[in-house]
Steps between C-alpha positions, in 0.01 A plus 500: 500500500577806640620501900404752718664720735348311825778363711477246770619494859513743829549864501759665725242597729336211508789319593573738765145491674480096481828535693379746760254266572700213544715679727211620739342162529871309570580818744113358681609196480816460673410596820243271556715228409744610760187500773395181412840321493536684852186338589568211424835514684363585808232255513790249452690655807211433690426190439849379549519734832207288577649152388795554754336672790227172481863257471635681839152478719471167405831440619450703757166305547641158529825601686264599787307169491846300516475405174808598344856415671710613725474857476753777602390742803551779398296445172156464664402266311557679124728380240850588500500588123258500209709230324413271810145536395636357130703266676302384776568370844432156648171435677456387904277239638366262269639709176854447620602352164348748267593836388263767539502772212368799497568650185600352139724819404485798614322758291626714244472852620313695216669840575836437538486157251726291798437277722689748755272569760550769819385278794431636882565288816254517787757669713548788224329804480159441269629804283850368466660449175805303636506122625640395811495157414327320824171392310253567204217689628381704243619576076464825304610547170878758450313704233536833547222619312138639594168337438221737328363614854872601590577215739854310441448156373751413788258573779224277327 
């Protein structure tokens, strides 16, 4: 039997246009999978912005009712470090024999992928990026980067 002259397989410019379009749909795809895994990111900085803060005003919360220890003075009643909310402190009054915790470990931070926090005493300044050490009033994450709506992720 006689074969034809039909081959099989893509032209050049087929090739070339199936390509093209592969290119434009990856070049639509990549950024939204950069705004979603920034997304998701920052709804993990706030909920562990929100795990902490709840740690230290229920510390806060229980140092005022005499709850907790002896406390230092010139900590009004907040903990002296995060890692005391890991570690805990011993209880007053009838809990004298247990140790209150607060935390089980403090939370990964999403954006800078530590467990480094930037903390603020109640004696700094609220916009402060530097510690002085007296107390744990407040935590913000050290990333230096902007949220979508321009606000740093460090004043969240």
């Amino acid at each position: 039997m006689p074969r034809g002259n039909s081959r099989s397989g893509l032209t050049l410019v087929e090739l070339i246009v199936a390509f093209t379009i592969l290119l434009i749909l990856t070049t639509m795809a990549v950024p939204l999978a950069r705004g979603n895994v920034r997304r998701v990111k920052e709804r993990q900085l706030r909920e562990a912005l929100h795990e902490m803060r709840a740690a230290i005003d229920k510390y806060k919360d229980m140092a005022d009712a005499g709850k907790l220890g002896i406390q230092k003075i010139d900590g009004f009643g907040y903990p002296e470090s995060l890692q005391a909310l890991v570690d805990g402190v011993k209880g007053s009054g009838q809990a004298i024999d247990t140790k209150l915790k607060f935390l089980r470990r403090i939370p990964l931070d999403p954006m800078t992928n530590t467990r480094e926090w930037g903390v603020r005493s109640m004696q700094d300044d609220p916009t402060s990026t530097s510690w002085g050490g007296q107390n744990v009033f407040d935590v913000y994450t050290k990333a230096s980067d902007k949220a979508a709506d321009g606000t740093p992720y460090s004043e969240w």
